[in-house]
C-alpha positions in Angstrom: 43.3 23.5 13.7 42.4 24.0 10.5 43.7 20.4 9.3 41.1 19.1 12.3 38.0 20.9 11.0 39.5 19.4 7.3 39.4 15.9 8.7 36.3 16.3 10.7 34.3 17.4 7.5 35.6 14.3 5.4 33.9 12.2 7.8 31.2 10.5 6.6 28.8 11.3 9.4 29.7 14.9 9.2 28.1 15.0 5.4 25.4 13.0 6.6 24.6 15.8 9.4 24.9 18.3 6.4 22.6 16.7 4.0 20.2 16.6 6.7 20.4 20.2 7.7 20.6 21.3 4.2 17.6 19.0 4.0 15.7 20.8 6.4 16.8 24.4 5.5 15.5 23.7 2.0 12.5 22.6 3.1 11.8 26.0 5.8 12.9 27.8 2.7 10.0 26.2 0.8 7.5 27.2 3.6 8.6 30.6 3.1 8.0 30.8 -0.3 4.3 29.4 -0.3 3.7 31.9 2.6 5.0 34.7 0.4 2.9 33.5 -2.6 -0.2 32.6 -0.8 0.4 36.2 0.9 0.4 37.6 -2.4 -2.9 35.9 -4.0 -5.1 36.7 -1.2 -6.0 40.3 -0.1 -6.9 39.3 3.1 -3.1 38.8 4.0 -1.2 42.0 4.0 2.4 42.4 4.2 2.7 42.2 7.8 0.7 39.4 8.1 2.9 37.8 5.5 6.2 38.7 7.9 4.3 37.1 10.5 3.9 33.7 9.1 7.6 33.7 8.2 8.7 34.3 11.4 6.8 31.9 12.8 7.7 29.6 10.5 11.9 29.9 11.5 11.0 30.8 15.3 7.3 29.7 16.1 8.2 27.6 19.2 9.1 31.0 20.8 6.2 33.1 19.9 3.9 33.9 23.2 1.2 34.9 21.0 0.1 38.5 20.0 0.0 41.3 22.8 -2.7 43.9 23.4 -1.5 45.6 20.5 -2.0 42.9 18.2 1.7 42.1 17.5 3.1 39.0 18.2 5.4 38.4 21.5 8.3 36.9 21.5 10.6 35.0 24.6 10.2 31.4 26.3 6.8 30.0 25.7 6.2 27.3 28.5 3.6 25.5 26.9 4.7 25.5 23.7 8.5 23.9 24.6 6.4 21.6 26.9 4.1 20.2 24.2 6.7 20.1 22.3 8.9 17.5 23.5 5.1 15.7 24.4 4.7 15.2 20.9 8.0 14.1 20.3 7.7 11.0 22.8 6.0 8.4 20.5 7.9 10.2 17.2 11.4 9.5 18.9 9.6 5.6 19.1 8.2 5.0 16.2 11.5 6.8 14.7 13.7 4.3 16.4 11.1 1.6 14.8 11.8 2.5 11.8 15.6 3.2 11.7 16.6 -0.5 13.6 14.9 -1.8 11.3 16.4 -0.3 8.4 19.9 -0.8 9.7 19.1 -4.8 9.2 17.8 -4.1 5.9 13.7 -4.1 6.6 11.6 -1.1 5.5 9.2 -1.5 8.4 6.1 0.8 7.4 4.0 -1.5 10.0 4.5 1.1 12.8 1.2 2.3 12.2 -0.6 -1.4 13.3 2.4 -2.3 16.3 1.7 1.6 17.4 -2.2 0.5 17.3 -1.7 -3.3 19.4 0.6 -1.3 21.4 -2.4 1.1 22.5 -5.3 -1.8 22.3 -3.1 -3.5 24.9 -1.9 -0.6 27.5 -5.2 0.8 27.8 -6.6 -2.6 28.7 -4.2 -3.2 31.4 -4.4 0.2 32.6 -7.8 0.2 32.7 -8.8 -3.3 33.2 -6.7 -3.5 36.8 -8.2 -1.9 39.5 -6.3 0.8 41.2 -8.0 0.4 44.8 -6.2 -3.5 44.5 -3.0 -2.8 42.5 -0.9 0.4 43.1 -0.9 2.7 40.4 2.5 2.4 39.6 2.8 -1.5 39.1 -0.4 -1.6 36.5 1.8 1.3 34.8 4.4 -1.0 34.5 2.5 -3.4 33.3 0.6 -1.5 30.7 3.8 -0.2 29.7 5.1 -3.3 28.9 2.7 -5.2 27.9 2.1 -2.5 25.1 5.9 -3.2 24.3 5.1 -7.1 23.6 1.9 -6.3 22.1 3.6 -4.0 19.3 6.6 -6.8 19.4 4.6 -9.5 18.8 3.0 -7.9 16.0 6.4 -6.6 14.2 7.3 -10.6 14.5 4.6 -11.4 12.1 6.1 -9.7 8.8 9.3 -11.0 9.9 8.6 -14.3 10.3 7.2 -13.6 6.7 10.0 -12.6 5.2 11.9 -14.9 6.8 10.4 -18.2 6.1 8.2 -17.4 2.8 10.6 -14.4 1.5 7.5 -12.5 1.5 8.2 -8.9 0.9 8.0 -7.3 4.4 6.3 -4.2 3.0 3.4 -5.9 1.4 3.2 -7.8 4.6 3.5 -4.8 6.7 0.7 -2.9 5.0 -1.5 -6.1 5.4 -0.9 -6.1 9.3 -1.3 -2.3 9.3 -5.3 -3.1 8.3 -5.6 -5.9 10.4 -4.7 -4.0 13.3 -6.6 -1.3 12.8 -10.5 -3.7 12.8 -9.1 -5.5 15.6 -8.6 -2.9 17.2 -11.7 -0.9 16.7 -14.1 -4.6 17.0 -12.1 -5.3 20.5 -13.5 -1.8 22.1 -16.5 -1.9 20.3 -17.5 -4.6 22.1 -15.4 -3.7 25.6 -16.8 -1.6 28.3 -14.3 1.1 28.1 -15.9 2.9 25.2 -17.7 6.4 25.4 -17.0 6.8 29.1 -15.6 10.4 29.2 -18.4 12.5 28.6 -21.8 11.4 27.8 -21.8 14.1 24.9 -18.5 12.3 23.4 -19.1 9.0 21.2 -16.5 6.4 20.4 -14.1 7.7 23.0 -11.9 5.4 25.8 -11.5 6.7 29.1 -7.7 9.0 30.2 -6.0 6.3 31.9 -5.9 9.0 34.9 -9.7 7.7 35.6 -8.2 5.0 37.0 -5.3 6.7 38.8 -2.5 5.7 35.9 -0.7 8.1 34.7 3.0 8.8 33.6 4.8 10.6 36.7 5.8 14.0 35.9 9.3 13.8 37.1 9.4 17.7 38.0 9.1 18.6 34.2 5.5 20.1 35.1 7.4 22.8 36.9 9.8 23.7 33.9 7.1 23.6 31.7 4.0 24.8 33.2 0.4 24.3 31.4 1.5 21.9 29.1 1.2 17.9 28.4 4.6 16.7 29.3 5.7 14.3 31.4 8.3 11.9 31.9 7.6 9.8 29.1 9.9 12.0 27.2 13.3 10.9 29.4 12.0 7.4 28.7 11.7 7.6 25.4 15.7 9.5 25.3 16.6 6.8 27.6 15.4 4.3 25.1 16.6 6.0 21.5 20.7 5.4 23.9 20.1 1.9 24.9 18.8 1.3 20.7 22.4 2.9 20.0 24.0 0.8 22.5 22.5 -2.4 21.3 23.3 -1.6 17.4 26.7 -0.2 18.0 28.6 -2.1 20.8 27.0 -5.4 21.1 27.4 -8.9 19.5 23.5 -8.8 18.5 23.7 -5.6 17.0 26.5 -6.8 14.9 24.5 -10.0 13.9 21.4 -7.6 12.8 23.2 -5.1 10.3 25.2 -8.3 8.9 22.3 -9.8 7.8 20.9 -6.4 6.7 24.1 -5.6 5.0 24.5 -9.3 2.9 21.8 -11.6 4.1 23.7 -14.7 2.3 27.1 -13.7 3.3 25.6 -13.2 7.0 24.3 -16.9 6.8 28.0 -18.4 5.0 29.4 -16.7 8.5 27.1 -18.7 10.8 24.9 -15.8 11.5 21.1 -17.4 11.8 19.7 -15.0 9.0 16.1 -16.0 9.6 15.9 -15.5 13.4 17.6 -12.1 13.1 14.9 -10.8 10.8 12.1 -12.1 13.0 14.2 -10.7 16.0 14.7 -7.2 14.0 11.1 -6.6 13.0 10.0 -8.1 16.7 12.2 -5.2 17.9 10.7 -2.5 15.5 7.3 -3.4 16.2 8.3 -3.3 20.4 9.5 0.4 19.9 6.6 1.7 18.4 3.9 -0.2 20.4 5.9 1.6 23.4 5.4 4.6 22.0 1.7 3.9 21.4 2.2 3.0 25.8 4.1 6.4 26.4 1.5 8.3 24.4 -1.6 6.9 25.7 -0.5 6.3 29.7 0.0 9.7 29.8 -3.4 10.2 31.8 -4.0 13.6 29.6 -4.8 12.1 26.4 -8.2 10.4 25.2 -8.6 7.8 22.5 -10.9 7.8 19.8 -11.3 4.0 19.1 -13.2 4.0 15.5 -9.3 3.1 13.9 -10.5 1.5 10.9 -11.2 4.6 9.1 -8.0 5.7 9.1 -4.2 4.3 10.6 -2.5 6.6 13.1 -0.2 9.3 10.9 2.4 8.7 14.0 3.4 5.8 12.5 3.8 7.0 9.7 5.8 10.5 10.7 8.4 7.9 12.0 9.7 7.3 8.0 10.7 10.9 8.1 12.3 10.9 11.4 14.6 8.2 10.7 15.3 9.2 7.0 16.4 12.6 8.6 18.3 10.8 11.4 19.8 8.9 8.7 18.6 6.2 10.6 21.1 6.8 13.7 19.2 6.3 17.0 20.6 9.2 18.6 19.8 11.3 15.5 16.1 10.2 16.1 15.8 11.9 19.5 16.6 15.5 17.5 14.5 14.8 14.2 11.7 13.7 16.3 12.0 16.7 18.4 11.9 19.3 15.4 9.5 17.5 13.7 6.8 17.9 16.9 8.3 21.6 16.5 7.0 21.9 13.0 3.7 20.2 14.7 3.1 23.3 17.5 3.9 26.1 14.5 1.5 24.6 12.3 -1.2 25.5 15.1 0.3 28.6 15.5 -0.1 29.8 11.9 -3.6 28.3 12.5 -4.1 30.5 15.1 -2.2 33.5 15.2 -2.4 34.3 11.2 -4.5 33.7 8.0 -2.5 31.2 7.6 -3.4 27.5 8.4 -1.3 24.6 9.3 -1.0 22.5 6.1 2.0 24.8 5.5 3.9 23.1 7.8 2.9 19.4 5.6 4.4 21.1 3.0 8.0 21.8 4.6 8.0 18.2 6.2 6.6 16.6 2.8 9.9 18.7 1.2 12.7 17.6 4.0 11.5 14.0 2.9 12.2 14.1 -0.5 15.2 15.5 0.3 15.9 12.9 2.8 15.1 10.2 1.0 18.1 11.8 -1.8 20.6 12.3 0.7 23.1 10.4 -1.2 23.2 13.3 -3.6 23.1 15.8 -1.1 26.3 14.0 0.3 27.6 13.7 -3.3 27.4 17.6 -4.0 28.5 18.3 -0.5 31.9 16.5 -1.5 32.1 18.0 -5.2 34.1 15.0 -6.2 33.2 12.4 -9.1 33.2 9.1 -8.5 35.9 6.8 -8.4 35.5 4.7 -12.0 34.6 7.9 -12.9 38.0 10.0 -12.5 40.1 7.1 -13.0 38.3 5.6 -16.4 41.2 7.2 -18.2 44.4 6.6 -15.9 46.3 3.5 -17.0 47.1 0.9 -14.7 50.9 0.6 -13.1 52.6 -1.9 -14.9 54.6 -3.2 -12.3 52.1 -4.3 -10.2 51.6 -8.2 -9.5 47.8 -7.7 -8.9 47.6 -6.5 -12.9 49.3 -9.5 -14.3 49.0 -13.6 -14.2 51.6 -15.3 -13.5 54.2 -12.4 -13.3 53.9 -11.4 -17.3 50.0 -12.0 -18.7 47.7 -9.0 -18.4 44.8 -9.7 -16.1 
């Protein structure tokens, strides 16, 4: 037994999953320090008040919001949980955007414009098609995937990029991120779907439900009553398996983290370096304009179409999630899930205490510094030196052949 647990904890995935959970106990730490010290400074925050906000901090997702004696209630908050994984749809996405395409070597930080063609295109097709001639379900479909090939086709661009000109894809991805974001706003500027949810509302697109589209609930409306989710959320898990799948058992998979690995050595082997790198960065850019599909086809959720002032920070929240994940698709589904968590107890201390929510940007800002240095996290973990390190000193066996030339010169 004990030689087992020994074995399991030299794996090298095992001290990945530590980093990361040291990672993000650090970073809760953190939170509860600027609560305490922010609790301290102001002397509208008194010590029960400053419990408060650590509790929520560790256990927010399960607070049911203060009783009728003004103390907060604890147990199995619906909504909350519900939300929750809501949130954590287009995160597990734009996650799994992020880690393919860092598996193949590609730092794709152009989630933020595929998320953005992804959503210009499903709301189109979910509202352009008219649910009295097309059943609901087929334009969902549709939208779905043509939000897919929209975000796909967009991903392609920096690859072919990189590919072809050796163009560095983040300067390229940061390009497309702004061109995305005026096409997007010009294109419903000048469509018909703008400011059509309430005439008090300006700049807003129509819920897909208007025209009887929306993401089937799957019976998750009765486990989690009141809130937004729906069965995006198995799609999305569905997804993050088939990602895995595809980079873990499957000749493309292996063509995708050669070329990542040793993009010259790929080539020598008769891998096609360049159309793996368009392929990688068109399959980035598919996963998070689905995610923009998942998130906007929910029927629940309004967009506000003036983009340009601003890129969509879920695109950006996937870097984290697959730095926590260390970039393993099935990781994803978890990181994205706690980082939505951190999402619903940021309103909470909003809400509940004297707090406000930018706490939580400061624990999630913390867990990705410490992400991004999990190698030393890993390193201290093992408490060994390095290799050249510990054997600088040790002399080399003389009677090995591999040490000599021709049986007697010293290599």
């Amino acid at each position: 037994m004990k030689n087992s647990l020994l074995n399991l904890y030299e794996k090298d995935a095992t001290k990945k999953v530590l980093a990361s959970l040291i990672s993000i106990l650090i970073g809760l730490l953190v939170g509860v320090l600027v609560v305490v010290i922010v609790g301290l400074t102001k002397d509208t925050i008194s010590g029960a008040g400053i419990w408060d906000g650590v509790r929520l901090i560790f256990a927010g997702i399960l607070s049911k919001g203060r009783n009728a004696a003004g103390q907060l209630a604890w147990g199995y908050n619906a909504q909350s949980l519900g939300n929750m994984l809501f949130r954590a749809t287009p995160l597990i996405m734009t996650g799994l955007s992020v880690a393919v395409a860092y598996k193949t070597g590609l730092f794709n930080i152009g989630a933020p414009g595929q998320y953005l063609m992804g959503t210009l295109v499903s709301l189109v097709i979910a509202l352009g098609i008219p649910s009295a001639s097309v059943p609901a379900g087929l334009i969902w479909i549709l939208a779905f995937l043509g939000g897919c090939l929209a975000g796909a086709a967009w991903g392609a661009i920096p690859g072919m990029l990189k590919a072809f000109l050796n163009i560095n894809e983040v300067l390229a991805c940061i390009m497309t991120n702004w061109l995305a974001a005026n096409l997007v706003t010009w294109s419903f500027d000048v469509s018909n779907f703008k400011n059509m949810v309430e005439n008090t509302k300006a700049g807003y697109i129509y819920k897909t439900s208007f025209n009887g589209v929306a993401t089937p609930k799957l019976g998750l409306d009765k486990l989690f009553p009141g809130s937004q989710v729906n069965g995006g959320i198995l799609i999305a898990i569905l997804i993050a398996i088939g990602v895995y799948v595809l980079m873990t058992k499957t000749t493309m998979g292996y063509q995708l983290k050669a070329c990542g690995s040793n993009r010259h050595a790929a080539r020598y082997a008769g891998i096609n370096d360049k159309r793996n790198i368009v392929l990688s960065m068109a399959i980035a850019g598919c996963l998070a304009g689905g995610g923009a599909a998942l998130y906007w086809l929910s029927g629940n959720t309004e967009f506000y179409w003036s983009t340009y002032q601003s890129l969509p920070s879920i695109g950006f929240n996937g870097i984290p999630v697959a730095l926590l994940a260390v970039s393993n698709p099935i990781g994803v589904i978890f990181t994205a899930i706690f980082m939505a968590m951190l999402d619903i107890v940021g309103q909470q201390l909003t809400g509940l205490t004297a707090y406000n929510e930018y706490i939580t940007d400061v624990i999630i800002s913390v867990i990705v510094y410490l992400s991004a240095f999990s190698l030393v996290i890993r390193t201290l973990i093992t408490g060994k030196p390095r290799s050249g390190a510990s054997n600088a000193n040790a002399e080399p066996p003389m009677n090995n052949p591999q040490n000599t030339k021709e049986g007697g010169e010293q290599a």
